[in-house]
C-alpha angles and dihedrals in degrees: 000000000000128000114203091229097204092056087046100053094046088050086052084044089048094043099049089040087055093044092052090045095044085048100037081237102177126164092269095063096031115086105179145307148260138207134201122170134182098259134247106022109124155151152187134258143169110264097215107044093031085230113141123230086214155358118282101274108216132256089231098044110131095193084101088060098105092048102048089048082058098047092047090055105045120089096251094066095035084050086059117034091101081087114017132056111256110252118277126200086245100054126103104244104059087045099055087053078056099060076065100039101052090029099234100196126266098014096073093059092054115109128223086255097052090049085060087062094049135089132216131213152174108225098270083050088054092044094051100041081051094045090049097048086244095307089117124051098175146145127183127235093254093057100040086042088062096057120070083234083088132072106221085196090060115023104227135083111312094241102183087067101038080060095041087054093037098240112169103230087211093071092052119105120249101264109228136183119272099242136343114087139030101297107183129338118231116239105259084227083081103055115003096262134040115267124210121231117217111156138046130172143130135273097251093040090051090052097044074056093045093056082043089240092164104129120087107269091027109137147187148185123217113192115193132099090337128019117233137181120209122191123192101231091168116197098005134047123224105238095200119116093194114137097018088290121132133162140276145182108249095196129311133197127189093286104044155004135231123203125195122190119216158186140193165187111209101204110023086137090056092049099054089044082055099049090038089059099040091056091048088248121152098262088198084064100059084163096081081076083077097051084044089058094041088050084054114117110243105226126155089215113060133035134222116202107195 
């Protein structure tokens, strides 16, 4: 899945235009914003002209499969996954070798030396270099924590991988706390005034927040597209891979960090419209999933999985 940048970030310029005007929101009762995005998805532009090199390729895009396979079973990530998560279909290395292998134009004509000149984002690090007119090149600590491009040991970019996949680290974004102080400041082109912002996380970090899981063994599910759990593991983050599970940062500030370890399925919606289809069933009435799992027999002995 692919997302057209330029029409997203004018959809992101038109809502928050139309929310200001439905709200009479001006600057003087408006005290700052904050921004949460889905994670992972990503792309490449040109840091002088603001063009892109490519649509936003999506978080949950599998045409990286192949390649990450291949990476979890060489030596060099087998060497390193003491400390770093294994390489997953959905994270941003593999995919980025994937703007060469299946030749996204106009990515595969780019030279070494024009990726130098390039910059590379997540999608908060696209809005906001967008909303500052290029002055802010940032990502915060939830979002990068969740790409194996980041060392979770040492909180900052993994750079034996981003060598091993011959990133350039002058295209990274600068990496910046979740809270806790003035991020970025919005262009005053966009809505008549500058706009302070104060906060980026992701979207499964935010809702962990949300469902105030914020002790140490708080937890919570997030069913959509993907399902995700997320468990509060406070101070310290828990380093085993078992399960398919790995660490993140929830969300950190000047005076502490906040780790979550989680696990997921990337495409559990995509499963249910597929089965939905398959069976004939009304796919705009997802709710007969429940009458399908109330019908179920109750036996001891056997088990459904729906």
């Amino acid at each position: 899945m692919e997302i057209d940048p330029l029409s997203l970030f004018d959809q992101i310029v038109q809502a928050l235009v139309e929310l200001f005007a439905e709200y009479n929101i001006t600057k003087s009762n408006l005290l700052s914003l904050g921004i949460s995005t889905h994670r992972n998805s990503f792309l490449l532009w040109d840091r002088v002209t603001g063009n892109p090199y490519s649509n936003i390729i999506c978080w949950n895009d599998k045409r990286s499969k192949k390649t990450a396979e291949d990476l979890n079973r060489s030596l060099f990530i087998r060497s390193i996954k003491t400390v770093v998560r294994a390489i997953n279909t959905i994270w941003s290395p593999g995919r980025l070798q994937l703007l060469k292998d299946f030749k996204f134009k106009p990515i595969h004509k780019i030279s070494k030396e024009k990726l130098k000149n390039s910059l590379f984002g997540t999608l908060e690090t696209w809005i906001v270099w967008k909303l500052t007119r290029g002055k802010f090149h940032i990502t915060d600590l939830s979002s990068v924590s969740t790409t194996s491009m980041y060392d979770i040991s040492t909180n900052t970019w993994n750079y034996d991988l981003l060598l091993y996949f011959g990133i350039p680290f002058s295209i990274l974004p600068r990496i910046v706390k979740t809270h806790g102080q003035i991020l970025a400041v919005v262009n005053s082109k966009y809505f008549g005034f500058e706009l302070n912002i104060t906060a980026l996380i992701a979207d499964q970090q935010a809702a962990s927040v949300g469902c105030r899981c914020i002790e140490s063994g708080d937890t919570k599910l997030t069913l959509g597209s993907g399902t995700f759990i997320d468990i509060t593991t406070g101070p310290v983050f828990n380093a085993s891979l078992k399960h398919n599970c790995y660490p993140v940062v929830g969300w950190a500030d000047k005076k502490k960090f906040c780790y979550i370890y989680e696990g997921n399925s990337s495409d559990t919606g995509v499963k249910i419209l597929t089965f939905l289809k398959t069976e004939g069933l009304d796919i705009n009435q997802p709710e007969i999933l429940s009458k399908l799992i109330d019908d179920l027999p109750t036996n001891s002995e056997e088990y459904n999985f729906l």
